[in-house]
C-alpha positions as CSV (number, residue, x, y, z in Angstrom):
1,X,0.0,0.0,0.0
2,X,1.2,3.5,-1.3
3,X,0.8,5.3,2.2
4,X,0.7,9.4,2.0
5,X,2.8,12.3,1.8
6,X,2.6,15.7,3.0
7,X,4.9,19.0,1.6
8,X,2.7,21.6,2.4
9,X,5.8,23.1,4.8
10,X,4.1,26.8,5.6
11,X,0.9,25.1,6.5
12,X,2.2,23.0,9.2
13,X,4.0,26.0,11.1
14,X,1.3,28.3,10.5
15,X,-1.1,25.4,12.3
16,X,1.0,23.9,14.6
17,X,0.8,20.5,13.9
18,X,2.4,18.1,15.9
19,X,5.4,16.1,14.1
20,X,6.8,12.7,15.1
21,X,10.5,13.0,14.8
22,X,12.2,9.5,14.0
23,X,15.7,10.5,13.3
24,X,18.1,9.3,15.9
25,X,18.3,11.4,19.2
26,X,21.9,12.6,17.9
27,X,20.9,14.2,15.1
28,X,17.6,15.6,17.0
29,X,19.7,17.9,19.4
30,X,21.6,19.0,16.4
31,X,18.8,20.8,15.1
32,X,14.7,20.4,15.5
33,X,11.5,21.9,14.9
34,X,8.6,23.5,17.8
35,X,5.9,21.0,18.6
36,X,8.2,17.6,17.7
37,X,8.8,14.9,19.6
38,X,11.6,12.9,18.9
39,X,10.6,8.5,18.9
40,X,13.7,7.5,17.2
41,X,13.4,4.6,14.9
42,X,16.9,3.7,15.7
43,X,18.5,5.3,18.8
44,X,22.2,6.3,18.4
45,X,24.4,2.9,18.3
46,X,21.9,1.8,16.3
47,X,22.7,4.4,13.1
48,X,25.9,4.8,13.6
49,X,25.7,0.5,13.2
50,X,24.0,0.5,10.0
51,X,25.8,3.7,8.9
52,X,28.8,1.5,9.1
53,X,27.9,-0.9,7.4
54,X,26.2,0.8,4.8
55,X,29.9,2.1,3.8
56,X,31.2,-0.8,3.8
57,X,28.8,-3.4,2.5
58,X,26.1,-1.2,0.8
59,X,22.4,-0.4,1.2
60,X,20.9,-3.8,1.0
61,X,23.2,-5.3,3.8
62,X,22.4,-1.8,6.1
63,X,18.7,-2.3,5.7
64,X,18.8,-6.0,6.5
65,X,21.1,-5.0,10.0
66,X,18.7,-2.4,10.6
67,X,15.7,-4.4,11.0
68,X,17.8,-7.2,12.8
69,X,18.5,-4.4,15.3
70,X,15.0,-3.3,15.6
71,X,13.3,-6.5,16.1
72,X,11.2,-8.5,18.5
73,X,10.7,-6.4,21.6
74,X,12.9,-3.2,20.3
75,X,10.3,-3.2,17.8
76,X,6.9,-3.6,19.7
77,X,8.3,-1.2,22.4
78,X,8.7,1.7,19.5
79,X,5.5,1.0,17.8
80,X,3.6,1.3,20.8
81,X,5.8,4.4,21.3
82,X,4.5,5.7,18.4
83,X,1.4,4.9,18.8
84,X,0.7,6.4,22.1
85,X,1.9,9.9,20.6
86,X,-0.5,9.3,17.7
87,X,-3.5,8.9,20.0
88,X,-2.6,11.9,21.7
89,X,-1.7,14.0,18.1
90,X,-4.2,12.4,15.6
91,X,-3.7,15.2,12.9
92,X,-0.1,15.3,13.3
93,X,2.6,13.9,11.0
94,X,6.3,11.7,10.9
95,X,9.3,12.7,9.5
96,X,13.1,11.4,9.6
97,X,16.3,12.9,7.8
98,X,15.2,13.2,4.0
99,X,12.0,11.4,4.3
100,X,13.5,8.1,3.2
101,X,13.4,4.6,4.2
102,X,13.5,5.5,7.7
103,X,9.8,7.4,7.7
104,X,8.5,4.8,5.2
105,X,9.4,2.2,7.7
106,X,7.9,4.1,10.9
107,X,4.8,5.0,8.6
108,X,4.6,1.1,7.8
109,X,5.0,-0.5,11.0
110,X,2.3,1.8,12.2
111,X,-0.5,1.0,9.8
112,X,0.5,-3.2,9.9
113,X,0.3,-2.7,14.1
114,X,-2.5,0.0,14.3
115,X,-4.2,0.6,11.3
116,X,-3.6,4.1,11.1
117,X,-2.8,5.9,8.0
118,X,-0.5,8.4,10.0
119,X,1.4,11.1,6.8
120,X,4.9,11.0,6.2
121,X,6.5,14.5,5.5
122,X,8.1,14.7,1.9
123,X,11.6,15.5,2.1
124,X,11.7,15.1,5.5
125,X,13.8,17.3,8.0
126,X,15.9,18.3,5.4
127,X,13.2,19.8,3.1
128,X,11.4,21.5,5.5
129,X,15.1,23.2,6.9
130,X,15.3,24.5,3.6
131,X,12.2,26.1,3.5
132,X,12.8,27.9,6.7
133,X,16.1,29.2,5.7
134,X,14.3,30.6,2.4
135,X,11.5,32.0,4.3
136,X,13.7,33.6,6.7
137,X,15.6,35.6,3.7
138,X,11.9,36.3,1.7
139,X,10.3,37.5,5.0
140,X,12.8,39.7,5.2
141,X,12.0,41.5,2.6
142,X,8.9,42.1,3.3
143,X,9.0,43.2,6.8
144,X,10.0,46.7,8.5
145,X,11.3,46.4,12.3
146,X,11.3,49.1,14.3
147,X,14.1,48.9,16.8
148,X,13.0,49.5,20.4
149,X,16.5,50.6,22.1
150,X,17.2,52.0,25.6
151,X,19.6,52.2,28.3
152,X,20.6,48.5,30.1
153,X,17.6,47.4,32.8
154,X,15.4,50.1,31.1
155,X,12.4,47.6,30.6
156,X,12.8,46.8,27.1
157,X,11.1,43.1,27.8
158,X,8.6,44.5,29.8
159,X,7.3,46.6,27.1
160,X,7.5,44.0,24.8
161,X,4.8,42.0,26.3
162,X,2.8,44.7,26.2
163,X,3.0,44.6,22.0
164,X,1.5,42.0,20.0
165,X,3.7,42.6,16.5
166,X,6.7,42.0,18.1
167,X,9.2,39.4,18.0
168,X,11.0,38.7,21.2
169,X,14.4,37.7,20.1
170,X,15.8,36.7,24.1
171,X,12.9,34.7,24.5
172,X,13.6,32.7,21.4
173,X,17.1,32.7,22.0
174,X,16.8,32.6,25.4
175,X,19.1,34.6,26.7
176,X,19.0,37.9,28.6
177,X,21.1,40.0,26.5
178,X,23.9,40.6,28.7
179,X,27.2,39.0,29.7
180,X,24.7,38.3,33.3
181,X,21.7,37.3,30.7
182,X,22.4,33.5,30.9
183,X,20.0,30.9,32.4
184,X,19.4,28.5,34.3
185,X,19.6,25.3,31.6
186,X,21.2,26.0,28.0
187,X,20.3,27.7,25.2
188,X,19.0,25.8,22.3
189,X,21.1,25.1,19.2
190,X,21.1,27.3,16.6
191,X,19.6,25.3,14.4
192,X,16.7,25.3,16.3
193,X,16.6,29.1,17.3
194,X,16.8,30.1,13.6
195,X,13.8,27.3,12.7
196,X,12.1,28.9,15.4
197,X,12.5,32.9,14.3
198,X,12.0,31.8,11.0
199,X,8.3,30.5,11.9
200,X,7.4,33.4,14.1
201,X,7.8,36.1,11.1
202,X,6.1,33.7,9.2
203,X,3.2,33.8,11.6
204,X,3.4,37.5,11.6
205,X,3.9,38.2,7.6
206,X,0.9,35.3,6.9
207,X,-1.3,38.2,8.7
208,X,-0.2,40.4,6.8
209,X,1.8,42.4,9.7
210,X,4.8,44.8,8.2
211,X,6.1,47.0,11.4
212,X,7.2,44.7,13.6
213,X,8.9,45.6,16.7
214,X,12.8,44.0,17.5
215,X,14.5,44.4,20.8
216,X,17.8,46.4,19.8
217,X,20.4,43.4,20.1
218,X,24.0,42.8,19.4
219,X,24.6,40.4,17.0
220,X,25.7,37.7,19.5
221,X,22.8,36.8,22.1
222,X,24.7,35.2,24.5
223,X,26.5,31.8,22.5
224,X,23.7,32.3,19.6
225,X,23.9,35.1,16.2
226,X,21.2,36.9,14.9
227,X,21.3,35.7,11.2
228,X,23.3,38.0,8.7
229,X,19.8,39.0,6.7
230,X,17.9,40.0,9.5
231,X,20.6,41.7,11.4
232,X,21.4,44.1,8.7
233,X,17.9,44.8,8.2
234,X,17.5,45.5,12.1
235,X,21.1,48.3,11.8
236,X,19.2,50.1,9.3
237,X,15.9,50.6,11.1
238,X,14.1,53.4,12.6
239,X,15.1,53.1,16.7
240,X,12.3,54.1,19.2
241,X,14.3,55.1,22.4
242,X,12.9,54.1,26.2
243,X,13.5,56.2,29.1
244,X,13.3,55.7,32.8
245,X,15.1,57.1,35.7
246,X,18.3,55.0,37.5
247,X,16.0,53.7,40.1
248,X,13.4,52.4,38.0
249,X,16.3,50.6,36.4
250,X,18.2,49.6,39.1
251,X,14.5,47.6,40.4
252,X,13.9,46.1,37.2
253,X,17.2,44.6,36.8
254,X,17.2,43.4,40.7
255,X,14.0,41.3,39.9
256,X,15.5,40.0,36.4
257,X,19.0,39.1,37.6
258,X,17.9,38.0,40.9
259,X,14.8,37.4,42.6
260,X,14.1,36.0,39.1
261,X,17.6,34.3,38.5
262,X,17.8,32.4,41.5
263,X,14.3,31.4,41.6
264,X,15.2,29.7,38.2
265,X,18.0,28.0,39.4
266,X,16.6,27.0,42.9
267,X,13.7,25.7,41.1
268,X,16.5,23.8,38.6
269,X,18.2,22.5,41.4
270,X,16.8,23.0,45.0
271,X,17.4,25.9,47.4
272,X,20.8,25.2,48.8
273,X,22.4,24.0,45.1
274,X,20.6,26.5,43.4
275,X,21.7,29.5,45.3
276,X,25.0,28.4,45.3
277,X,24.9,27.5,41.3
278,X,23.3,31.1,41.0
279,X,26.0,32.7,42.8
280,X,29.1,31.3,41.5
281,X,27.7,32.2,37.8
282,X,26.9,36.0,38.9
283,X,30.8,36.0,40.1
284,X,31.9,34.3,37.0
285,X,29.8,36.6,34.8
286,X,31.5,39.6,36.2
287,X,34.9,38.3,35.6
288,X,33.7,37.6,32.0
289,X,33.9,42.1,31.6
290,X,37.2,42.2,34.3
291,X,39.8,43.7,31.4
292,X,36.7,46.2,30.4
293,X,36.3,47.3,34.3
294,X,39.6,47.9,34.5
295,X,41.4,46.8,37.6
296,X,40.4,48.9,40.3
297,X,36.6,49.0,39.0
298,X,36.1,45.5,38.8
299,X,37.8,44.4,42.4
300,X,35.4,47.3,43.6
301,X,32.2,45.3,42.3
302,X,33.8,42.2,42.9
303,X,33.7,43.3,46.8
304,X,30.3,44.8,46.8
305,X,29.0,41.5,44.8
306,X,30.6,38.9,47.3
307,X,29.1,41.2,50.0
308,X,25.9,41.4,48.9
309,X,25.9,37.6,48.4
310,X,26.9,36.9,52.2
311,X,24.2,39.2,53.4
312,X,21.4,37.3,51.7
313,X,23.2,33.7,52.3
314,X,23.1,35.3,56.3
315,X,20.1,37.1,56.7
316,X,18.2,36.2,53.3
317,X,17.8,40.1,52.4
318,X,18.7,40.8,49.1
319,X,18.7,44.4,49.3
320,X,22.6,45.0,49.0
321,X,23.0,43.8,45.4
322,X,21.1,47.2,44.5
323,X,24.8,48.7,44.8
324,X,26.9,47.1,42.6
325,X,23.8,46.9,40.1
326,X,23.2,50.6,40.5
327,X,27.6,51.2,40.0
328,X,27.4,48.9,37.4
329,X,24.7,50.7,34.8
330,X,25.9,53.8,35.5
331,X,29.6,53.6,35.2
332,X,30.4,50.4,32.8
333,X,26.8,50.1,30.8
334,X,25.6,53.9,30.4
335,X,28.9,54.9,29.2
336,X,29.3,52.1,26.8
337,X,25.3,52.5,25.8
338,X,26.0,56.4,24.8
339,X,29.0,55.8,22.6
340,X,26.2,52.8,20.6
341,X,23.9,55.8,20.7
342,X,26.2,58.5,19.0
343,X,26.9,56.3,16.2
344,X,22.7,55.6,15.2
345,X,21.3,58.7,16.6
346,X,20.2,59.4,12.8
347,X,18.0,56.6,13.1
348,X,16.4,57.6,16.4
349,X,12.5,58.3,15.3
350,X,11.3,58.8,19.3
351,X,12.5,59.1,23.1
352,X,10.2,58.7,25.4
353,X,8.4,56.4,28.8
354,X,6.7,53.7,28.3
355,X,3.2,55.0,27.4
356,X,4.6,57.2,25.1
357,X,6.7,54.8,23.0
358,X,3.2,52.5,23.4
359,X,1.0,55.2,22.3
360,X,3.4,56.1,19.9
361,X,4.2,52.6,18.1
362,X,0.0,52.6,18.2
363,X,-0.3,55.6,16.5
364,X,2.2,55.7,14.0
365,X,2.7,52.3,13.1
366,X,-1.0,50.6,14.2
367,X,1.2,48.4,16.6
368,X,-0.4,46.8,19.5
């Protein structure tokens, strides 16, 4: 029986339909897709078995391995693998590398040991990659950002949520911006963070959105890049400025860095390993800016920091990290954020709090 094929790509991002992943677990953390789940056919010894032997006795003897390798048990465990994610994602569909012999297999086991007629994805992985890539450099000629900059701990994020034509490029890449912005757990590959942005302006240009607000990033977001096409769009856009004052600045970046932080990491690894997890990366991300400090500077926040941390390891109060966080955007960041400034300030299109930049962006560009 000549089971079915999809290849409409855009239609399942735009709908969100679930996908059975059956490459090996390897090649899954390499690079993925949102809303997959990843029920290898053949786990990681497995392929790199039959890989071997493909090379060096051809295809017929690497199929017949393969299915001596998934056999008996291995077999019935991953169909009923499979089949437990397609009760719970009826509409969904399977895909491996180039949707070859390894999806026609996983599409054939499941209709001899289910009955269901569950849609292989033409091309596989590799197809629909492609497409993302392409759509990635078309939507990018279609779109116009508008560059929402501002001073370090001015509330860019926060504003953000407040926008619906936006795309959120530290949530995707998740990351906080800054040399303190990483997590608790990694980032995610590349791979995935570009398939990922590459469906979100899809989303957004399928509705026909044009202005679309960007976070004003460096080209690095934490061990991730912003890929070349968008970024040089993003340096030639129109920048909408936020303002606050130091204090509002200095609380917002407390609760981010760390009432936030280390209620990530405690939640990651309990109370005791998480604080100390937190801590030790806080330390290590100010050595990370040590040569830019300068000498004096950074053994000055180095103090306040390892103070600050006693206090609350002592008492539990927090308040003494306001300090170094206040020194730290007004001496190293501002400084560093005026000299960005100088060099774009022809761009600027607006300075202002955040209901005016909201009323603003509303006004001028329909963006809510």
């Amino acid at each position: 029986m000549d089971l079915p094929q999809i290849e409409n790509y855009q239609e399942l991002f735009l709908d969100e339909i679930p996908m059975l992943d059956v490459r090996a677990p390897v090649e899954y953390e390499q690079g993925a897709f949102p809303n997959t789940s990843n029920i290898p056919l053949m786990n990681d010894d497995e392929r790199q078995k039959v890989g071997l032997c493909y090379k060096q006795k051809g295809q017929q003897a690497a199929i017949e391995l393969g299915h001596g390798l998934v056999s008996g048990n291995v077999k019935r465990t991953r169909v009923d693998a499979w089949s437990e994610f397609i009760k719970q994602h009826p509409q969904g569909v399977l895909y491996c590398f180039r949707g070859g012999l390894r999806s026609r297999i996983t599409q054939q086991w499941i209709y001899e040991n289910t009955g269901v007629i569950y849609p292989r994805v033409k091309g596989g992985y590799k197809a629909m990659r492609r497409f993302l890539i392409d759509q990635l450099d078309e939507t990018s000629k279609h779109i116009t950002p508008i560059i929402l900059s501002g001073r370090t701990g001015i509330g860019k994020t926060l504003l953000l949520d407040k926008i619906k034509h936006k795309i959120d490029l530290e949530a995707i890449y998740y990351h906080r911006g800054s040399v303190f912005g990483k997590h608790a757990t990694p980032q995610p590959s590349q791979i995935d963070i570009e398939n990922k942005l590459s469906i979100e302006l899809l989303k957004l240009r399928n509705n026909n959105i044009k202005h679309i607000v960007f976070e004003d990033e460096a080209i690095s977001i934490g061990s991730r890049r912003i890929p070349d096409v968008l970024f040089n769009l993003m340096k030639q856009s129109p920048l909408v400025i936020l303002e606050a004052s130091v204090d509002e600045r200095v609380e917002i970046t407390f609760n981010e860095y760390i009432e936030e932080s280390l209620s990530e990491y405690q939640a990651l690894l309990g109370e005791e390993k998480g604080f100390e997890t937190w801590a030790e990366n806080l330390q290590n991300s100010l050595s990370r800016i040590q040569k830019r400090l300068g000498g004096v500077r950074f053994q000055e926040y180095k103090t306040l920091m390892a103070e600050a941390i006693k206090q609350q390891c002592d008492t539990g109060d927090k308040q003494a990290h306001k300090i170094w966080i206040r020194n730290l955007l007004t001496e190293y960041y501002d400084p560093m954020y005026d000299y960005q400034l100088s060099r774009k300030k022809d761009r600027k299109i607006l300075s202002g709090n955040q209901s005016e930049v909201l009323a603003f962006l509303a006004d001028e560009y329909h963006i809510g």
